[in-house]
C-alpha positions as CSV (number, residue, x, y, z in Angstrom):
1,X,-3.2,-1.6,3.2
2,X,-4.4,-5.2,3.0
3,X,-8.2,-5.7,3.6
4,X,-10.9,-7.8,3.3
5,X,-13.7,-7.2,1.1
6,X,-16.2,-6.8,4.2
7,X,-13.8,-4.3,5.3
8,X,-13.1,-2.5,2.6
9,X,-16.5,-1.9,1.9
10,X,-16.8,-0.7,6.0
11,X,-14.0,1.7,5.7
12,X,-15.3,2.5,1.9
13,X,-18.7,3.6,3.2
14,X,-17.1,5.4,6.2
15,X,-15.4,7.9,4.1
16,X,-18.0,8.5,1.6
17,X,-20.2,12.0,2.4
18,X,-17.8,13.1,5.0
19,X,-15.9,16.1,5.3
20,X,-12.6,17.0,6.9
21,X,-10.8,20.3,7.7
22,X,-7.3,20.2,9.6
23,X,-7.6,21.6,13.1
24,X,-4.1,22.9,13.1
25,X,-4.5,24.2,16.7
26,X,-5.3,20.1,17.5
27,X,-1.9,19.8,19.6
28,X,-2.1,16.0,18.7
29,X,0.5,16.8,15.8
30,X,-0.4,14.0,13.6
31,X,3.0,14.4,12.0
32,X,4.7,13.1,14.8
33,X,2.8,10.8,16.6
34,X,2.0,8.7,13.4
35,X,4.9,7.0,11.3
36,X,5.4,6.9,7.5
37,X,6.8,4.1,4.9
38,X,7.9,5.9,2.2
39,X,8.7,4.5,-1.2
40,X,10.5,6.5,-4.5
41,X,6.9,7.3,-5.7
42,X,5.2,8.2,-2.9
43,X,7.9,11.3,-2.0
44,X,11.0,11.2,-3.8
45,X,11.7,15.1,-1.8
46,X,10.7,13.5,1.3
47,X,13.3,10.5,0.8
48,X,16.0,12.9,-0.8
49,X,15.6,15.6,2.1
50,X,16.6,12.9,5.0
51,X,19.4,11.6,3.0
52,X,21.0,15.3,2.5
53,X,20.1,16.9,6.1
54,X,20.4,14.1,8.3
55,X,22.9,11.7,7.4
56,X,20.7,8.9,7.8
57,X,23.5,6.5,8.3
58,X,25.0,7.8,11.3
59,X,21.7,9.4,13.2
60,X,18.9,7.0,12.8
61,X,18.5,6.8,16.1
62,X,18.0,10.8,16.4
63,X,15.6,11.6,13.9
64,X,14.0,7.9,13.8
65,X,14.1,7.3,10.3
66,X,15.0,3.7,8.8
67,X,15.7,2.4,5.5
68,X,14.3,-0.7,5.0
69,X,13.3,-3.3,2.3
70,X,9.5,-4.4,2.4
71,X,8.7,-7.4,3.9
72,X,7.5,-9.6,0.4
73,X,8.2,-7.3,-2.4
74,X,11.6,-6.2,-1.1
75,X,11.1,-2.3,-2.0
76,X,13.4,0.4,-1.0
77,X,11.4,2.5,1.5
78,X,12.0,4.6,4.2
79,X,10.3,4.3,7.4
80,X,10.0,7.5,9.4
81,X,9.2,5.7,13.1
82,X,6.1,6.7,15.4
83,X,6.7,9.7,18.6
84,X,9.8,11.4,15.9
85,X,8.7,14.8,14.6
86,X,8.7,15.5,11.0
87,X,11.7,17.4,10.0
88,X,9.8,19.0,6.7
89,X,7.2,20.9,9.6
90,X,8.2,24.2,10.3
91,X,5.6,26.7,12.5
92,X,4.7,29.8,10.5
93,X,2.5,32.2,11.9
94,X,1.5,30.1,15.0
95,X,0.4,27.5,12.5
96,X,2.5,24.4,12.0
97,X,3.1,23.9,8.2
98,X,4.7,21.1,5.6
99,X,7.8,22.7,3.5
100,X,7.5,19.7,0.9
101,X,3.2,19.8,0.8
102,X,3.4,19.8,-3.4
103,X,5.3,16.1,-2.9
104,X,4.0,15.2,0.7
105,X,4.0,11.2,0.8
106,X,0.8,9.8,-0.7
107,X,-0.3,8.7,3.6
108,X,0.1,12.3,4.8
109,X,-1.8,14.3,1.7
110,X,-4.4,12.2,2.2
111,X,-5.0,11.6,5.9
112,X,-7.4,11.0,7.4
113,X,-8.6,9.6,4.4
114,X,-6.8,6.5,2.1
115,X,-6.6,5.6,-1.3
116,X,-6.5,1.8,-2.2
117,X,-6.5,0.3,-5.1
118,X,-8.7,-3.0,-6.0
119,X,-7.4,-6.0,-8.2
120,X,-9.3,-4.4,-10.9
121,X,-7.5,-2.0,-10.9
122,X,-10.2,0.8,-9.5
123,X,-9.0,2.8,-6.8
124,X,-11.3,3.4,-4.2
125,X,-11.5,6.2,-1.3
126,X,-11.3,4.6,2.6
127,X,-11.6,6.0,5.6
128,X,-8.2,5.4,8.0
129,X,-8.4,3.0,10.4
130,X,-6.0,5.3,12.8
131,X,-7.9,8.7,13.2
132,X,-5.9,11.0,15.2
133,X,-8.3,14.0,14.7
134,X,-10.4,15.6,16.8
135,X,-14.3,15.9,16.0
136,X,-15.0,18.7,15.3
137,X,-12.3,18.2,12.6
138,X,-15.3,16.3,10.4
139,X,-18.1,18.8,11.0
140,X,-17.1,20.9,7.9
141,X,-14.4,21.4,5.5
142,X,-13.5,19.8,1.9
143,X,-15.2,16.3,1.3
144,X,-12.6,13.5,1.8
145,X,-13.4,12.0,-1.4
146,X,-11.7,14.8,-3.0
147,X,-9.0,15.3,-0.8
148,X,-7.8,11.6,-1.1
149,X,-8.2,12.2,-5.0
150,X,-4.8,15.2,-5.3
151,X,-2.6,12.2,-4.3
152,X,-4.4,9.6,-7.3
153,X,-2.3,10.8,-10.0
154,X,0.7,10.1,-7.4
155,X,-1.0,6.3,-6.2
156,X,-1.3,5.4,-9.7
157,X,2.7,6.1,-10.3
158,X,3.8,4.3,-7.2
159,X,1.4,1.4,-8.3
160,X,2.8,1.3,-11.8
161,X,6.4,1.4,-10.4
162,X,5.4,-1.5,-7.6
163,X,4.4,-3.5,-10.5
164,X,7.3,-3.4,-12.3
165,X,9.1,-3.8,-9.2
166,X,8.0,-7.0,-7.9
167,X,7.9,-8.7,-11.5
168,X,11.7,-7.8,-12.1
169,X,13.6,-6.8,-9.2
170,X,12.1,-8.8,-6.4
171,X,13.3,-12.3,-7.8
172,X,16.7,-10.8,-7.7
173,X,17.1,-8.8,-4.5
174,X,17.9,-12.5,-2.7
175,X,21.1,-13.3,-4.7
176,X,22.4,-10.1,-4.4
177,X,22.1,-9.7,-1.0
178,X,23.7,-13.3,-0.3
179,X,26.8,-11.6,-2.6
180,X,26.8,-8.6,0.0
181,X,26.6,-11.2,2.9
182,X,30.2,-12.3,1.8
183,X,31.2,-8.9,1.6
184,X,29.8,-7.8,5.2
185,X,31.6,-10.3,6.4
186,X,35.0,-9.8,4.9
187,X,34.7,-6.1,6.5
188,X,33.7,-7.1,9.6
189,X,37.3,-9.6,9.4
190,X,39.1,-7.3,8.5
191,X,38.1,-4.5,11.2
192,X,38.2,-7.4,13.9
193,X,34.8,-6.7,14.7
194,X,32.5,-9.5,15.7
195,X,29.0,-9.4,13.7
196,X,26.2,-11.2,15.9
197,X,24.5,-14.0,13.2
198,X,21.4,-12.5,14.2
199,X,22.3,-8.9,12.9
200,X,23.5,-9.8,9.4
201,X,19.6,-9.8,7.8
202,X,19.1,-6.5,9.6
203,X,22.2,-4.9,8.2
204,X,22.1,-6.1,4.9
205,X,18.3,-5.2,4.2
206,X,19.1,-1.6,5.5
207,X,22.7,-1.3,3.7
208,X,20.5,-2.7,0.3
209,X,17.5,-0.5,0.7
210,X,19.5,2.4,1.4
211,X,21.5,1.9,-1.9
212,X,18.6,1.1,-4.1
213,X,17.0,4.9,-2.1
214,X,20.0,6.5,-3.0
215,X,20.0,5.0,-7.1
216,X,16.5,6.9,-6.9
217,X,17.8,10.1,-5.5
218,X,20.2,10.8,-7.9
219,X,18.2,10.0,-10.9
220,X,15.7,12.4,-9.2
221,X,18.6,15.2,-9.5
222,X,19.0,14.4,-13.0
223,X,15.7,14.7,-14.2
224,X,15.0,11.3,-15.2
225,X,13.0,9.3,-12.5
226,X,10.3,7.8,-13.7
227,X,9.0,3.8,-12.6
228,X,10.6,2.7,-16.0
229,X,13.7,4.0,-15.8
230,X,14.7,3.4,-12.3
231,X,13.6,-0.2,-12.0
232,X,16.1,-0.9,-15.7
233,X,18.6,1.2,-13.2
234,X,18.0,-1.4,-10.6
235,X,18.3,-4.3,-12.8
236,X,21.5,-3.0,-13.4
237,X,22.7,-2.8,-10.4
238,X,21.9,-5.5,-9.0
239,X,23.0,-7.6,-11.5
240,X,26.5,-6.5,-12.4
């Protein structure tokens, strides 16, 4: 979320006092009209769970999830697109429930609600600029405040991992995907298959973010993902 001060202090003053209690009999189904960009440290579970289940490779277009690399900081995320259902939602007793809610993605445990984090370093509590929600969704229930709070702990992870990010991997994303350039090319030679100029960005920023996702979902397995230890796993990587 990028905003101006005015606005942040609009969507700051929105959220304070109110409360919010999910109408799970909304039929708007929030977790599939909206879309998600999902980094490491916002849902590793979420991120692993496509990867294992769906293939992602071959059925992107099926389930509409992408990996991608963000635009300026070049961070491995994956993008679950708007109008796809949620594959972690299952319906238990007429109610429509998430099997991952303990490790949710930092946008969907705090909806409607956001958490965003000033230069200071003070995170503050907004209100979404995207309300799906019916009204009578805000007339009672917990106050947002402290719903947007059970994700902090989980904000200030992914913040401390985007930091580390940008200062040592970002700067050396560019050469390596120039390497792999050469190397999509040579395959595409070799298979006689003609790749359009214009599709060579596209498919090396998904083949890239999909490697550095997958780096993150093994050390996941292991036990040892933490913001420190995959970005020296990255460095690694994209270096050698």
């Amino acid at each position: 979320m990028n905003f101006s001060e005015k606005e942040l202090k609009t969507l700051e003053k929105s959220a304070k006092g109110k409360r919010f209690s999910c109408q799970r009999y909304c039929s708007i189904g929030c977790c599939t009209v909206l879309g998600v960009v999902v980094s490491p440290f916002s849902s590793i579970r979420f991120i692993a769970g496509y990867f294992r289940a769906l293939q992602i490779l071959e059925r992107v277009s099926v389930f509409g999830v992408e990996p991608v690399l963000g635009k300026e900081s070049l961070l491995p995320l994956l993008w679950k697109k708007e109008g796809f259902p949620c594959i972690f939602m299952r319906i238990d007793g007429g109610q429509p429930k998430c099997r991952i809610w303990e490790d949710a993605p930092i946008s969907c445990i705090t909806y409607p609600a956001g958490l965003y984090a000033k230069p200071t370093g003070k995170i503050k509590v907004v209100l979404s600029q995207n309300i799906l929600c019916p009204e009578n969704a805000f007339l009672e229930g917990e106050p947002l405040e402290r719903l947007a709070k059970r994700a902090e702990e989980k904000f200030q992870k992914q913040a401390e991992f985007v930091d580390l990010y940008v200062k040592r991997i970002t700067p050396i994303v560019p050469k390596y995907m120039k390497r792999q350039e050469k190397v999509v090319r040579q395959m595409a030679a070799e298979r006689n298959k003609q790749v359009e100029e214009e599709q060579i960005p596209h498919i090396l920023q998904k083949a890239v973010a999909l490697e550095l996702l997958a780096i993150a979902v093994n050390m996941h397995a292991e036990g040892r993902l933490t913001p420190k230890e995959l970005v020296g796993e990255y460095e690694k990587h994209l270096v050698k």
